[in-house]
C-alpha positions in Angstrom: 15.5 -58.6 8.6 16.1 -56.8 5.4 14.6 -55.4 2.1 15.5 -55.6 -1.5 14.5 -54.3 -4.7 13.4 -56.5 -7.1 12.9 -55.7 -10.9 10.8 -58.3 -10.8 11.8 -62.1 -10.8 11.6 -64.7 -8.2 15.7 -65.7 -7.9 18.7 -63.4 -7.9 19.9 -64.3 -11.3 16.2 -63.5 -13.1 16.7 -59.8 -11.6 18.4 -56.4 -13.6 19.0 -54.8 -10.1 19.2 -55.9 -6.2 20.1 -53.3 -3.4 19.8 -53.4 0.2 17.8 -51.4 2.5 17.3 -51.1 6.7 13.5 -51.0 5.7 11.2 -50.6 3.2 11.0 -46.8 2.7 15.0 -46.7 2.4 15.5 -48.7 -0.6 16.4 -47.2 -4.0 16.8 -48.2 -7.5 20.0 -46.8 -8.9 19.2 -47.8 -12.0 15.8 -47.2 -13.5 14.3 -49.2 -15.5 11.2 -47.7 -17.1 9.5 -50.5 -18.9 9.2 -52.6 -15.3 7.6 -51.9 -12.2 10.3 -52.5 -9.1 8.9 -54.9 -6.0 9.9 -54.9 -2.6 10.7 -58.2 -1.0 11.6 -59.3 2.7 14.3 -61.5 3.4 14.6 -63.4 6.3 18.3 -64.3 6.5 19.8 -60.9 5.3 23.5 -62.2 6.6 23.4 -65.4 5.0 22.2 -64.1 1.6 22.5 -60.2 0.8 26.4 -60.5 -0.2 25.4 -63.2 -2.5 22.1 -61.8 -3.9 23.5 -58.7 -4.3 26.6 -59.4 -6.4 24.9 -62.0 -8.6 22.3 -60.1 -9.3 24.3 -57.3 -10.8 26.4 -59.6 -12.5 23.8 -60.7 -14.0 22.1 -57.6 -15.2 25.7 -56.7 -16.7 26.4 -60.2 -18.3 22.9 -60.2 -20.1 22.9 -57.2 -21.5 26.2 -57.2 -22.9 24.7 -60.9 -24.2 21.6 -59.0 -25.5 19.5 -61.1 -23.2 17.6 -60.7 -20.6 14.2 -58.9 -20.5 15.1 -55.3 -20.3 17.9 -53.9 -22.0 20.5 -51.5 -20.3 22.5 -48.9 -21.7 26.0 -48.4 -21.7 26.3 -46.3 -18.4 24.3 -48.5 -16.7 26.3 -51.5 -17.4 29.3 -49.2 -16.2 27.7 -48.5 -13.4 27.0 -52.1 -12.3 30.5 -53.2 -13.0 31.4 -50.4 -10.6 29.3 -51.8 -8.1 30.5 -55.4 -8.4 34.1 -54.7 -8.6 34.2 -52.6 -5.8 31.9 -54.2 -2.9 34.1 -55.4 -0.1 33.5 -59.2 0.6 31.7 -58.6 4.1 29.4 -56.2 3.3 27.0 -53.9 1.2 26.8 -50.5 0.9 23.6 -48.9 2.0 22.4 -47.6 -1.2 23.1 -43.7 -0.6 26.7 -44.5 0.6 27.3 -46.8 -2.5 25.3 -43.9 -4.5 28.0 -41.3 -3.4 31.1 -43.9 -4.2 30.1 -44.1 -7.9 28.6 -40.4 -8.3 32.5 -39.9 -7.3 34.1 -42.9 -9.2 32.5 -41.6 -12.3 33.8 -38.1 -12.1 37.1 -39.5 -11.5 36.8 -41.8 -15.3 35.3 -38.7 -16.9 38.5 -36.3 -15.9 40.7 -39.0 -17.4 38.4 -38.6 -20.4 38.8 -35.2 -20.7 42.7 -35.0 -20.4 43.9 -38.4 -22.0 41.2 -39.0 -24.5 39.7 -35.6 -26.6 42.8 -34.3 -27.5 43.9 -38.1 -28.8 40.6 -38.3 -30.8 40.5 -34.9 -32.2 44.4 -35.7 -33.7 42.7 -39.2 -34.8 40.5 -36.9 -37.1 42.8 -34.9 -38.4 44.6 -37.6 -39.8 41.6 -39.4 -41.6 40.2 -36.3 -42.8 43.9 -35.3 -44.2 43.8 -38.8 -46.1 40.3 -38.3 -47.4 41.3 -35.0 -49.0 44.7 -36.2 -50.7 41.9 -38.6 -52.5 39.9 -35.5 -53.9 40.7 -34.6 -57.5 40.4 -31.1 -56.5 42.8 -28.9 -54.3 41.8 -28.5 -50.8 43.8 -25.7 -48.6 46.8 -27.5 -45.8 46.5 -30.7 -47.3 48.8 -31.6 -50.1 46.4 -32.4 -53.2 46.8 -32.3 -57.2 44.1 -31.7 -60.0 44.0 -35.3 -61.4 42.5 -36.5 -65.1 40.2 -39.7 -65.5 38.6 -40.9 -68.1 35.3 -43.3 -67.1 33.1 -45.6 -69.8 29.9 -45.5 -69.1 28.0 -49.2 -68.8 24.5 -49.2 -68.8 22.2 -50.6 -66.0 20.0 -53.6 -66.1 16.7 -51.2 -67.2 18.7 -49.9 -70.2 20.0 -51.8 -73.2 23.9 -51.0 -74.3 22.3 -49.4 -78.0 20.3 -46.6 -76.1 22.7 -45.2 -73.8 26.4 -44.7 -74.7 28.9 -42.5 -73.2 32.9 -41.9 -72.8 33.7 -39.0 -70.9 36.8 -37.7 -69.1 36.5 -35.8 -65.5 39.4 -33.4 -64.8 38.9 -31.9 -61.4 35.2 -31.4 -60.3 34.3 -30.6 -64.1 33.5 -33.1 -67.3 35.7 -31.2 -69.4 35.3 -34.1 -72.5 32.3 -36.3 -73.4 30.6 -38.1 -76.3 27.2 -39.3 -75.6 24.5 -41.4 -77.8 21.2 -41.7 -77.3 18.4 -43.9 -78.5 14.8 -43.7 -76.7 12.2 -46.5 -76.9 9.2 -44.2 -79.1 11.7 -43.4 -81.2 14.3 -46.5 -81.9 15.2 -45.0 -85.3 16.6 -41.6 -84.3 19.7 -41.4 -83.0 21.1 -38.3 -80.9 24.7 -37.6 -80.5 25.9 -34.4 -78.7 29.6 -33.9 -76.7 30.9 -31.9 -74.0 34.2 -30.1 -75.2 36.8 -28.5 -72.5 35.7 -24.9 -73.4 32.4 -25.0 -72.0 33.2 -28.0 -69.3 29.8 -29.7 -66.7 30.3 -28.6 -63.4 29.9 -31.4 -61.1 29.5 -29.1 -58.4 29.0 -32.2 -55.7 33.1 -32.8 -56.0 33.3 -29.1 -55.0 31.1 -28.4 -52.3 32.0 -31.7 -50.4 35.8 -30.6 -50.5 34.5 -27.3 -49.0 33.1 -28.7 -45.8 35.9 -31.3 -45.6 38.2 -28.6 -45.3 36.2 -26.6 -42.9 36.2 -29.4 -40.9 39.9 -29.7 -40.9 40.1 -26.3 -40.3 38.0 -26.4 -37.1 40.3 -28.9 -36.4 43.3 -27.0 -36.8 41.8 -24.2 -34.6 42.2 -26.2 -31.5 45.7 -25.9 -30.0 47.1 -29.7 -28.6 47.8 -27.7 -24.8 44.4 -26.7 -24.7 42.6 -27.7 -21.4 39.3 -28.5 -21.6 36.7 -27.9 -18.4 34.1 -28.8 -19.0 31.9 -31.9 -21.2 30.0 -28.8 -23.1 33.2 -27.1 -24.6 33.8 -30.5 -25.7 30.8 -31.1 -27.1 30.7 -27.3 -28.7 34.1 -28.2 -30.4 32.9 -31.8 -31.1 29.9 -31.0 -33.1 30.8 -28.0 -34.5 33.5 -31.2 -36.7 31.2 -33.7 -36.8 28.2 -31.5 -38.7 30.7 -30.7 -41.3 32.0 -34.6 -41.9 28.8 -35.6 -42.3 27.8 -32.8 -44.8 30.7 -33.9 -47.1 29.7 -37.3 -47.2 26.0 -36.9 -47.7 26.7 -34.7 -50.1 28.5 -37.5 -52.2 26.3 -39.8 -51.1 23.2 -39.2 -51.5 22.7 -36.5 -54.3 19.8 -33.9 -53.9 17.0 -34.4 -55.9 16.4 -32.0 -58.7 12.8 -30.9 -60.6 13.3 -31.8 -64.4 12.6 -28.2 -65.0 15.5 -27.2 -63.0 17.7 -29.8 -65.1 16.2 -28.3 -68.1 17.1 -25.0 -67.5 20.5 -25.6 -65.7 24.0 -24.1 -67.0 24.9 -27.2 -67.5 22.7 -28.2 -70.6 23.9 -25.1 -72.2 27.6 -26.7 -72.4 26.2 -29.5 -74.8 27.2 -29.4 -78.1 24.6 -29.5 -80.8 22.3 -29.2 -78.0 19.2 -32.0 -77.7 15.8 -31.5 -78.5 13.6 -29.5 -75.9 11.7 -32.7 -74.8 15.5 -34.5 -73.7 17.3 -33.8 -70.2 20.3 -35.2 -69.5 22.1 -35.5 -66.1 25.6 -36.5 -64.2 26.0 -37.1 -60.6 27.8 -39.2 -58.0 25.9 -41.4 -55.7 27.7 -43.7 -52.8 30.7 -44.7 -54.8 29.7 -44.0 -58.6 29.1 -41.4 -61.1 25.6 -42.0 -62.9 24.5 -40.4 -66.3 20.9 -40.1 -66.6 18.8 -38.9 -69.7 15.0 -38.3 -69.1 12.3 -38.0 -72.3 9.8 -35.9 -71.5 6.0 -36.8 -72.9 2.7 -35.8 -72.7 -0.4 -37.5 -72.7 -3.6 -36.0 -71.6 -2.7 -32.9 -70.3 -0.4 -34.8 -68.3 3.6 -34.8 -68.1 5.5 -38.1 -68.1 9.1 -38.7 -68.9 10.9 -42.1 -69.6 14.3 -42.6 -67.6 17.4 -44.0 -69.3 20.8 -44.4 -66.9 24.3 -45.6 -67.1 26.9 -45.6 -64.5 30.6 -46.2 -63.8 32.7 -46.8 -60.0 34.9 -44.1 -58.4 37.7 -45.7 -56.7 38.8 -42.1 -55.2 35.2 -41.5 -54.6 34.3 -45.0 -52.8 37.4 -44.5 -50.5 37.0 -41.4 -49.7 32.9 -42.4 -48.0 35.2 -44.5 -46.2 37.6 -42.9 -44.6 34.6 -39.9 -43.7 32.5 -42.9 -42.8 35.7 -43.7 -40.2 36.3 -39.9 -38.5 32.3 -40.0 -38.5 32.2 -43.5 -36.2 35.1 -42.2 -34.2 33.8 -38.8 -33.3 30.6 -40.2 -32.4 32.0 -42.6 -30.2 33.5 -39.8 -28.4 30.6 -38.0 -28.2 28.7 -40.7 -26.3 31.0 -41.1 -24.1 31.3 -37.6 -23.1 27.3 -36.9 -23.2 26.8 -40.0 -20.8 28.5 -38.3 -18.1 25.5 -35.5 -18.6 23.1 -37.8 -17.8 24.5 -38.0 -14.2 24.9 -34.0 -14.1 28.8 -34.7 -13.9 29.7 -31.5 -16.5 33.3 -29.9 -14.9 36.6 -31.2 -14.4 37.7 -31.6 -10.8 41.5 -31.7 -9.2 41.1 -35.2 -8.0 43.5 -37.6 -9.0 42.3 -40.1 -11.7 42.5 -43.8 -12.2 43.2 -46.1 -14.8 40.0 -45.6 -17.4 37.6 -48.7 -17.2 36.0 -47.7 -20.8 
C-alpha cells in the first residue's frame, strides 16, 4: 500500500504534483503550491500504478504550465525542477521523496556552476557590445567608445490639438544643445498677435537629457570594463553585486530619454534656458524642448488667470529621432539580456544554492 500527494484532482493528469511515500507522515511536496491545499490519497496497487502516476503527473504539471494551462501556475524553477524529475527516474522505480530531494538539490548546483563559468562572463561581453553601439548613436562624445559631435536640423509638425498657424518651428540640434532656432507662435485669446523669437548659437538651449543619459551609459560601460574576462566568480551574490550595479545605470539612461521629468511652470519660467531666447516672450509665455520615447517635443504654455486662480493653455509640436529611437532599443536589448541573467542566477537563491563547488558539471538544461 502506498501514499501520494495530490494537489487536488481525481486522475493523474488533473494533478501539478504526485510523490510517493511508505506512509502518510512521510510524504512531501517538493513543490509548494500556495494557492491549493495538498490531499493525501491511498492507493491500493502501488506497483502497478506509482511509475505511471508519478511520471504523468509531472509531465503534466510541466506541459501545462509552459501551455499557460492548468489551474495553478508554476514558475520557471519549478518547471526545471519537474523536468529533472521526469528525465531522470529510472523505469523500475521512484525515488522516495528525500532521496529524489537530495538528487536535484545536487543536480541544480551542478547547472548553476556551469552558469557561473560558461554563461556571466559571455553575458557581461554581450553588454558591452550593445551598450558600445548605443553610444556610437549619441550625438555627443562618450569616453572608450568612438563617437563624433553630429549636426541636425528637425522641422517641427504640430500635433493633432494644435493647428499648423499657431505653432511653427525649424531648429538645428548640434550635440546635446539647440544651437539655431526660429519659432512662431499664435495663441487662441489672442489670434491676432503673433510672437516670433530665435535661439542663436551664442547663447545655445541645453538639452541637458542628451547629456546626462550619455553619462550613465558610460558609467555603465565603465563598470563593465572594470571586470577582467579571467575573473572567477564564487559565488551568485558577487554576481548579482556586479550585475546590478550595470543594470541600475542602463536603465537610468533610458528612462531618462524616455520618460522626461516633469517640471513646475515656474521652474520653466525661470530656467537658463528661457534667457537664451532672443527678443525674449512676454512674462505670461513658457516655452519648452525635450525628448520623450523616440521624439523631441516643443511645448509653449500661456499662462492665465481667472479668479484668483492660475491656468495655462498648452500648445505642442514634435519631430522623430532616428538616433534617439534606436538608441531605447538597443538599451532596451542589454536591459532584457541582463535581466534574464539575473533571474537565472537569483533562482538558484531560492534553493540556498549561493557558492560554486569543484564538482564536475553537465551540459546546461536552461
Amino acid at each position: 500500500m502506498g501514499y501520494y500527494t495530490v494537489l487536488p484532482g481525481s486522475r493523474p493528469e488533473d494533478n501539478d504534483m504526485i510523490l510517493y511515500g511508505e506512509n502518510a507522515e512521510e510524504v512531501q511536496i517538493l513543490v509548494r503550491s500556495e494557492s491549493r491545499i495538498p490531499e493525501v490519497v491511498e492507493i491500493e496497487d502501488e506497483d502497478a500504478h506509482r511509475q505511471t502516476a508519478v511520471v504523468f503527473g509531472l509531465r503534466h504539471a510541466a506541459n501545462a504550465s509552459k501551455s499557460g494551462e492548468g489551474t495553478s501556475a508554476l514558475s520557471k524553477i519549478q518547471v526545471l525542477l519537474l523536468s529533472m524529475f521526469v528525465r531522470n527516474q529510472p523505469a523500475d522505480r521512484v525515488l522516495h521523496p528525500k532521496e529524489n530531494e537530495l538528487k536535484m538539490k545536487n543536480r541544480l548546483r551542478q547547472e548553476f556552476n556551469w552558469l557561473i563559468k560558461n554563461e556571466v562572463h559571455k553575458v557581461f561581453n554581450q553588454l558591452k557590445e550593445v551598450l558600445e553601439a548605443a553610444a556610437r548613436r549619441y550625438p555627443v562624445e562618450i569616453a572608450e567608445v568612438e563617437t563624433q559631435v553630429r549636426q541636425e536640423k528637425y522641422v517641427m509638425a504640430t500635433s493633432t490639438q494644435t493647428s499648423q498657424d499657431q505653432l511653427k518651428c525649424i531648429l538645428t540640434i548640434t550635440g546635446d544643445s539647440i544651437t539655431s532656432a526660429d519659432m512662431t507662435l499664435k495663441l487662441h485669446k489672442h489670434p491676432n498677435v503673433v510672437y516670433h523669437t530665435t535661439i542663436a548659437a551664442e547663447s545655445p538651449w541645453r538639452l541637458q537629457q542628451i547629456q546626462d543619459s550619455g553619462n550613465y551609459l558610460r558609467m555603465a560601460l565603465s563598470s563593465l570594463s572594470l571586470i577582467p574576462d579571467q575573473l572567477q566568480y564564487l559565488s551568485a551574490e558577487e554576481v548579482l553585486n556586479d550585475l546590478d550595479s550595470v543594470l541600475g545605470k542602463v536603465n537610468s539612461a533610458r528612462s531618462i530619454l524616455a520618460i522626461p521629468r516633469k517640471r513646475t511652470i515656474d521652474e520653466l519660467m525661470n530656467s537658463k534656458n528661457m534667457k537664451t531666447l532672443t527678443p525674449s516672450l512676454p512674462s505670461d509665455l513658457a516655452v519648452s524642448f525635450y525628448l520623450q520615447a523616440h521624439k523631441l517635443i516643443f511645448a509653449v504654455y500661456h499662462l492665465t488667470q481667472a479668479g484668483g486662480t492660475v491656468k495655462f493653455e498648452t500648445l505642442q509640436s514634435e519631430s522623430p529621432v532616428t538616433w534617439l529611437n534606436e538608441v531605447l532599443v538597443l538599451l532596451s536589448v542589454a536591459l532584457h539580456r541582463a535581466q534574464q541573467l539575473r533571474d537565472k542566477v537569483s533562482v538558484f537563491l531560492q534553493y540556498q544554492i549561493h557558492n560554486v563547488s569543484s564538482e564536475a558539471t553537465p551540459v546546461p538544461i536552461f
